[in-house]
C-alpha positions in Angstrom: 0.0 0.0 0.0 1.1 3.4 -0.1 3.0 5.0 2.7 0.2 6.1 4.3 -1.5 2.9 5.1 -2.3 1.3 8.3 -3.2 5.0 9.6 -0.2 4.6 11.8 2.6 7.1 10.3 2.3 9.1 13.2 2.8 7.4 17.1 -0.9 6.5 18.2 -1.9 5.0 21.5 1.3 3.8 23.4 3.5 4.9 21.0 2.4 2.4 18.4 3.9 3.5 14.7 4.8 2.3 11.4 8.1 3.2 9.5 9.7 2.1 6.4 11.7 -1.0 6.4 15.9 -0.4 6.0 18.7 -2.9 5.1 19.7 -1.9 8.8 16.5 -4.0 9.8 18.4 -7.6 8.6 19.4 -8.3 11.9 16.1 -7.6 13.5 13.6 -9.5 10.7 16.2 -12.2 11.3 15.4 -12.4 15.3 12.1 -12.0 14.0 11.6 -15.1 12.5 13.5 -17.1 15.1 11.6 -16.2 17.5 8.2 -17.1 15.6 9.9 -20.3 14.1 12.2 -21.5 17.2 9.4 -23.4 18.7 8.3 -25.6 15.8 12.1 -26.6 16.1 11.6 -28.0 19.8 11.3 -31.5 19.0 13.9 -32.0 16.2 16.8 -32.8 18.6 19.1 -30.3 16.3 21.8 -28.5 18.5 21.3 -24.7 18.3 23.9 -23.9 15.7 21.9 -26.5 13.3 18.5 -24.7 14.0 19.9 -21.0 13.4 21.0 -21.8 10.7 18.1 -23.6 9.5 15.9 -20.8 10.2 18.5 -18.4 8.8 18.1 -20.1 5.6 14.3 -20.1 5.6 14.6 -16.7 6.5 16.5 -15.5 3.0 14.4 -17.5 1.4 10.8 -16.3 2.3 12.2 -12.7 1.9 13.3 -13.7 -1.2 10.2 -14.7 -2.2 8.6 -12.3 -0.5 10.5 -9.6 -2.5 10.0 -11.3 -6.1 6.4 -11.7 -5.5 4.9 -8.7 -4.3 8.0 -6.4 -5.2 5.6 -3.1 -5.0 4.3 -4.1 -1.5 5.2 -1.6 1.7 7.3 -3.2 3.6 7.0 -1.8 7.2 8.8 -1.9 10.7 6.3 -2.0 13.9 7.4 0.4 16.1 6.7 1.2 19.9 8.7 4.6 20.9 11.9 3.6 19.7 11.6 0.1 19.7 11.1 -2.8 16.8 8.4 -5.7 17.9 7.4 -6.3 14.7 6.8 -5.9 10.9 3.8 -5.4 8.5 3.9 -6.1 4.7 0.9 -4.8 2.8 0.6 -5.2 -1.4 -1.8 -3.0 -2.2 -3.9 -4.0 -5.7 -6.2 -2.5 -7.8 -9.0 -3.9 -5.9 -7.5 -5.0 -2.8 -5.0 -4.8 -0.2 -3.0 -8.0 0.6 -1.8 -8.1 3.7 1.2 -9.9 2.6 3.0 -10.5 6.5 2.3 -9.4 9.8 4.8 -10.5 12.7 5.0 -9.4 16.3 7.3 -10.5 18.7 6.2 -13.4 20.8 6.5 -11.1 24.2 4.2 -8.3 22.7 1.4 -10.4 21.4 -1.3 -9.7 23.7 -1.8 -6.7 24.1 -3.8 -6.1 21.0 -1.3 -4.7 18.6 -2.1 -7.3 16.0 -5.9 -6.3 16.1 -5.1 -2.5 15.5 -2.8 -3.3 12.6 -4.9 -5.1 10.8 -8.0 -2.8 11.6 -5.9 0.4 10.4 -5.4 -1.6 6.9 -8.8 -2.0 6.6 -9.3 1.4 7.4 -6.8 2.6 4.7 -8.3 0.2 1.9 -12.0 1.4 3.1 -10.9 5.1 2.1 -10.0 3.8 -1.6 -12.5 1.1 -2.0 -10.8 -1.9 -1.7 -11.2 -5.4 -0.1 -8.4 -6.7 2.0 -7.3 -9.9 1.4 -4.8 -12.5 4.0 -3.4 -15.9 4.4 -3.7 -17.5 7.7 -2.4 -21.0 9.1 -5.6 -23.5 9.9 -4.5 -24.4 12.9 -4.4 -20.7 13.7 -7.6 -20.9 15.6 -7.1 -17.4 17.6 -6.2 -15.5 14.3 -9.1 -17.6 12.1 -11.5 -16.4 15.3 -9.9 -12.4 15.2 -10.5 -12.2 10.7 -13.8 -13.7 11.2 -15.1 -11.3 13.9 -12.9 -8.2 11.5 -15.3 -9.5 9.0 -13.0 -11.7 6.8 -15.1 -14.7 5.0 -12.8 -17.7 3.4 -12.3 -18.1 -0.6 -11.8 -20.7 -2.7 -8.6 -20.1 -3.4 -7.0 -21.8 -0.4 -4.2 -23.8 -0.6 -2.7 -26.4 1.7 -2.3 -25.2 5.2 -3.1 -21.7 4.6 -6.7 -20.4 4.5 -7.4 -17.8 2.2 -9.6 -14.6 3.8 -10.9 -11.6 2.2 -12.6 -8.8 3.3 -15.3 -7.4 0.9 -15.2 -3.2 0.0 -16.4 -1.2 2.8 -19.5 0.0 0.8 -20.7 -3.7 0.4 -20.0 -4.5 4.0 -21.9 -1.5 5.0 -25.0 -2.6 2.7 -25.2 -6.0 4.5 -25.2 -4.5 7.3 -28.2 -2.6 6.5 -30.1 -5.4 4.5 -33.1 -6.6 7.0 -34.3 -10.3 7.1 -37.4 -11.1 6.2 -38.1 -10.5 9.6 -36.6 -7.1 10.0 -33.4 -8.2 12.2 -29.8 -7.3 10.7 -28.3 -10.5 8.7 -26.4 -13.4 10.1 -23.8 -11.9 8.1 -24.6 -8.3 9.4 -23.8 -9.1 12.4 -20.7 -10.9 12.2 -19.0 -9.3 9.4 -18.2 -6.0 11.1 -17.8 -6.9 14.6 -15.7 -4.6 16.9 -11.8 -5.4 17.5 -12.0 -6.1 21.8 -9.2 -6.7 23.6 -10.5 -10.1 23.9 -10.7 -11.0 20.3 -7.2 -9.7 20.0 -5.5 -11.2 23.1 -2.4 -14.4 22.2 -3.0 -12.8 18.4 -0.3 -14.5 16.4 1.8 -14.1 13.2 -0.4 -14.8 10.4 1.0 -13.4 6.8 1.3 -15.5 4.3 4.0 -17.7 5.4 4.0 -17.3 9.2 1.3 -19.4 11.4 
């Protein structure tokens, strides 16, 4: 998206703010990743040395990827005052914005950081019109719960682990949400596909971009 997504240019709440990603950041997006992968790596046996580098490795790789497939994307460090917990990547489309990876450090998920993220990109693509679009890990039952309540449905383009979301255009949100039943009560869908980001919907939120769980 452009430089202006997420709403979050300028330090909100806590000192929560976005800024552009640097080669400076290598060493950062590398603990990054440890510290989301390190766990999966618990029951290998590997010696430490064997698992960094592993994860170093799958590290370049995914950026790699990252950068050949969505090359216009923002690429954004998550920052509280002065400190990195985090990063954001968001490919904005003509009709959509993909949010590509979102990552917090394991110590400040939580605390509802993830929630106001993802509710500032919807904001931003609301402005222009667009439908936001995510990958998220199945067994991700926190983050599956947090997209559903944001008002993301699933798509048929899923593909092994990862479920595909997408998050219809404001404007046709808005008009289910104002489309009565046959009884004159709001939609099923009305009232679950704009439900407000609590605390509680966001607490233990977890990485979910396209290739973190």
């Amino acid at each position: 998206m452009s430089r202006r997504a997420s709403g979050l240019r300028r330090p909100g709440p806590g000192g929560l703010r976005l800024r552009p990603q640097a080669d400076a950041d290598h060493a950062f997006l590398l603990a990054l990743y440890e510290d989301l992968r390190w766990p999966e790596l618990a029951s290998t046996g590997w010696p430490e040395v064997a698992k960094r580098a592993f994860l170093a490795d799958q590290h370049r790789l995914r950026e790699f990827h990252y950068r050949t497939q969505f090359p216009n994307a923002a690429y954004d460090i998550v920052m509280v005052g002065n400190h990195a917990i985090g990063r954001l990547c968001v490919d904005r489309r003509v009709d959509e914005a993909r949010i590509v990876d979102i990552a917090l450090l394991s110590v400040e998920r939580g605390a509802g950081v993830g929630g106001r993220l993802i509710t500032g990109v919807i904001d931003e693509a609301a402005r222009d019109g667009l439908a936001v679009s995510l990958s998220v890990a199945i067994d991700n039952p926190r983050a599956l719960a947090l997209y559903h309540r944001l008002g993301f449905l699933p798509t048929p383009s899923s593909q092994g682990i990862y479920q595909t979301l997408r998050r219809a255009p404001q404007a046709q949100v808005e008009g289910a949400t104002q489309s009565p039943s046959s009884h004159g009560a709001p939609s099923r869908s009305a009232r679950t596909s704009d439900g407000p980001c609590e605390e509680s919907a966001i607490k233990k939120d977890q990485s979910i971009g396209d290739a973190h769980r």
